[in-house]
N, C-alpha and C positions, 0 to 999 in steps of 0.2 A: 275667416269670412270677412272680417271686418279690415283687412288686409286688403283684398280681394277689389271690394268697394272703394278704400281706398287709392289704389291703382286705375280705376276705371273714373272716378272723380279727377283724377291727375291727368288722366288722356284726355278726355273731356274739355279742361281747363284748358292745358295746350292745343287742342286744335282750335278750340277759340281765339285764343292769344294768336294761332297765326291764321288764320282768318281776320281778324282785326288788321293785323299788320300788314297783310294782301290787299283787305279794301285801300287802308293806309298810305299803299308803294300806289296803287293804282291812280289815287287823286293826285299824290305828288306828281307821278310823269303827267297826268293829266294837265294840271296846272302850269307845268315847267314846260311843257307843250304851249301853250297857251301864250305865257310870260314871254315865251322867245320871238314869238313874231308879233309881241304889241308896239316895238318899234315900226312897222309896217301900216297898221291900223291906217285909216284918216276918218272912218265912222261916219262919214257923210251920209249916209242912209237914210233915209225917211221910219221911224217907229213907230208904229198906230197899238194905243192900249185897248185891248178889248176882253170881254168875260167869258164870251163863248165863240166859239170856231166859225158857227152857224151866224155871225156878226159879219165874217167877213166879205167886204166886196171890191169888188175891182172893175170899174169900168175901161175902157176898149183905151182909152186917152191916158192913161198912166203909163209914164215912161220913164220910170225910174225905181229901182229895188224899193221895195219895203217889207218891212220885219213887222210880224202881228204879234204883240207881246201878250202871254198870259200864263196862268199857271196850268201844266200838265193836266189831262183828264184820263192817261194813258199809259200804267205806269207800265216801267221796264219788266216787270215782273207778268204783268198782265197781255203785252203783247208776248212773250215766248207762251205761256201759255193758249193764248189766239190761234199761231202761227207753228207751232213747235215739230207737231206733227205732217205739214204739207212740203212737197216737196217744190222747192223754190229755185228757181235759175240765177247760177253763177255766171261770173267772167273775170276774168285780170282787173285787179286794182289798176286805173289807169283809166283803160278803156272798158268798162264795168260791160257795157252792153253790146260786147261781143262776145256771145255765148260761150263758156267753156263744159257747161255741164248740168247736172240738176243736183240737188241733196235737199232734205230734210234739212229745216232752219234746227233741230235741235242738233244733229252732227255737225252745222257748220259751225255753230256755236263752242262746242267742245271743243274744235279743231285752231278755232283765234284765242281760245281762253288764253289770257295772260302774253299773251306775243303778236305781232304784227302777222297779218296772213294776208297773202298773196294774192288769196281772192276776194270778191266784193259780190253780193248778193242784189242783183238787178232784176228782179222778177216782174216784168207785166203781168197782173190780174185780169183775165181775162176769157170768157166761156166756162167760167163759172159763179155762178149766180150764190152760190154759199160762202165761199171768200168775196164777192164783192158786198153781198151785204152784210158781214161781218165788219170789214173796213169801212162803212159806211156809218155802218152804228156808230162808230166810235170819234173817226173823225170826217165829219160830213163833208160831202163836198162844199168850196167856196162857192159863193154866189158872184161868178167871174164869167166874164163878157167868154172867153173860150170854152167852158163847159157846157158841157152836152149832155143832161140827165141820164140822155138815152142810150147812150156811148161815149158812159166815162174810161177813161184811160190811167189806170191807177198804176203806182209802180209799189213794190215792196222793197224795201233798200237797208242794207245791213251793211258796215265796214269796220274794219278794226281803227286802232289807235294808229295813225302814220298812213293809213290808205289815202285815195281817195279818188276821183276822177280828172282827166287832164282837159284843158281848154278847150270847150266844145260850143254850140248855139245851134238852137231849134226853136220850137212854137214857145209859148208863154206856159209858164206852170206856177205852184204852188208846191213848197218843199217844208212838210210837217214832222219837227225834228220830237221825235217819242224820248231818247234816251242821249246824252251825250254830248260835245260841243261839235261844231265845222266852222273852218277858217272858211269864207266866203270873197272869193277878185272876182268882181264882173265889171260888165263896160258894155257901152252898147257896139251895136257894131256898123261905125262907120267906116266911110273907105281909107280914112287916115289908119284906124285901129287894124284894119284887116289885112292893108299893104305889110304894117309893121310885123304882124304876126306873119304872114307870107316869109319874108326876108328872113325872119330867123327858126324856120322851119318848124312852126308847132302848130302843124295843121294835126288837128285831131287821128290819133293813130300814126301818127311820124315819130314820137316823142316816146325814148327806149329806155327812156329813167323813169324810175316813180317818179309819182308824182311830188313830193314832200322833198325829193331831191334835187326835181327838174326848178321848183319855187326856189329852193332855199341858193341856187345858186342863180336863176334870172328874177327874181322876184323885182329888186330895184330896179333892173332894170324896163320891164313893164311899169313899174311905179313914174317911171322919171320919161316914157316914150308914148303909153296910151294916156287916152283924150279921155277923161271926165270917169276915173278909173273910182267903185266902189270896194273895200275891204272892211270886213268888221267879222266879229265871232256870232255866229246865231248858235243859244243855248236853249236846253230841253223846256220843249213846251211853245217855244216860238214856231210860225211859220213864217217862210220869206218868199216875196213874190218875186221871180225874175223877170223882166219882159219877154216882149215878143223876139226874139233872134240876137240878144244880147248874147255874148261871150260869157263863157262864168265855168268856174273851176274851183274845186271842191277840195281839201285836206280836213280829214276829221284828227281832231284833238284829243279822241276819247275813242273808246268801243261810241258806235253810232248807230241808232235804226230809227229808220225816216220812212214816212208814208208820201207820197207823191201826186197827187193828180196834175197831169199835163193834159194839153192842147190833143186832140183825137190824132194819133198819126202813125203811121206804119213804123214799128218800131226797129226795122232791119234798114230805115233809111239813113245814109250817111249821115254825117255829124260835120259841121265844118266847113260848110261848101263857100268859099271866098266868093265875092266878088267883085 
């Protein structure tokens, strides 16, 4: 008997020990993620401290990123169980919000555990009043010149470690990071920024690399051709406001899930429209 116990104590032990060592490996690439493109950085960003979500505001005349610093109210544990059971719309890491499909956030989760995956969870919330007040409770909407009480436009957003989404611009949002790090390039988009991006083809959905591969080999080079270029890491618990039709592209550093409210707007409308 005492044998028995024994053996069952010893399994126990070791799946702990490698559970540890899983969280372990996970923060290392995490970090090593992270370390490798703080050569890149320049952090010019605007950072506002605040205590509560329901602080934030943003009137119509701000035209430049800024990151709302606080501590989580949301933990990663407590959104999968929110969210675990609804079925949530996917799309291609890249171009997220080109539908590929629907699943349950608790399958999709199983399916990124411990590896890059392919796809990225872009779900509009919407025509149902029990996910949005759910999302609401939790993290309110901002008090922002584009919000519309009455028709908010919420997104649910999930991506692995190396996903992310490629160089896009639409309405003005608010991106509420729950769990994880994203490398964040925006710019606004003037006609200097938008020729440039023209000429080397990365108009939104042209671009046949990941994203994490498409950066790491033009990164500098947007570094050193766009005009008044933002980079910096937004970690868990931050939100970061993008403006109105600014450029901006997404690599997450970590497993990531982000709550979203954007500007009210047809969510099948292209992404990227030069002019």
């Amino acid at each position: 008997m005492m044998g028995y116990i024994n053996i069952l104590i010893l399994i126990t032990l070791l799946f702990l020990l490698l559970l540890t060592c899983d969280l372990l490996l996970k923060k290392y690439v995490a970090n090593l993620n992270e370390n490798a493109y703080k050569k890149v950085y320049n952090n010019n960003h605007k950072i506002v401290k605040i205590n509560r979500y329901n602080e934030i505001t943003i009137p119509s005349f701000i035209e430049t990123p800024i990151v709302f610093d606080k501590t989580n109210t949301l933990s990663k544990r407590r959104f999968i169980e929110l969210f675990k059971d609804y079925n949530l719309d996917y799309g291609k890491s890249g171009n997220s919000n080109l539908k590929k499909g629907t699943m349950k956030l608790s399958t999709f989760l199983s399916k990124m555990k411990n590896k890059r995956y392919e796809f990225y969870i872009f779900h509009y919330v919407k025509n149902n009043s029990e996910l949005i007040q759910t999302v609401t409770s939790y993290i309110p909407a901002p008090n922002a010149y584009f919000i519309n009480s009455d028709d908010l436009n919420i997104v649910i957003s999930v991506g692995s470690l190396n996903s992310g989404t490629h160089l896009h611009n639409h309405g003005p949002n608010v991106n509420f990071l729950i769990c994880g790090k994203k490398l964040w390039v925006v710019f606004p988009n003037s006609s200097h920024n938008s020729s440039y991006l023209k000429r080397i083809y990365a108009k939104y959905g042209q671009i046949e690399e990941d994203t994490k591969e498409w950066f790491d080999k033009n990164g500098m080079n947007l570094i050193n051709n766009i005009k008044n270029i933002f980079i910096f890491v937004q970690y868990a618990g931050q939100a970061v406001y993008i403006p109105d039709q600014y450029y901006h592209m997404v690599i997450n550093l970590d497993n990531s899930y982000s709550i979203i409210y954007n500007e009210p707007h047809d969510e099948n409308e292209p992404h990227n429209e030069y002019e």
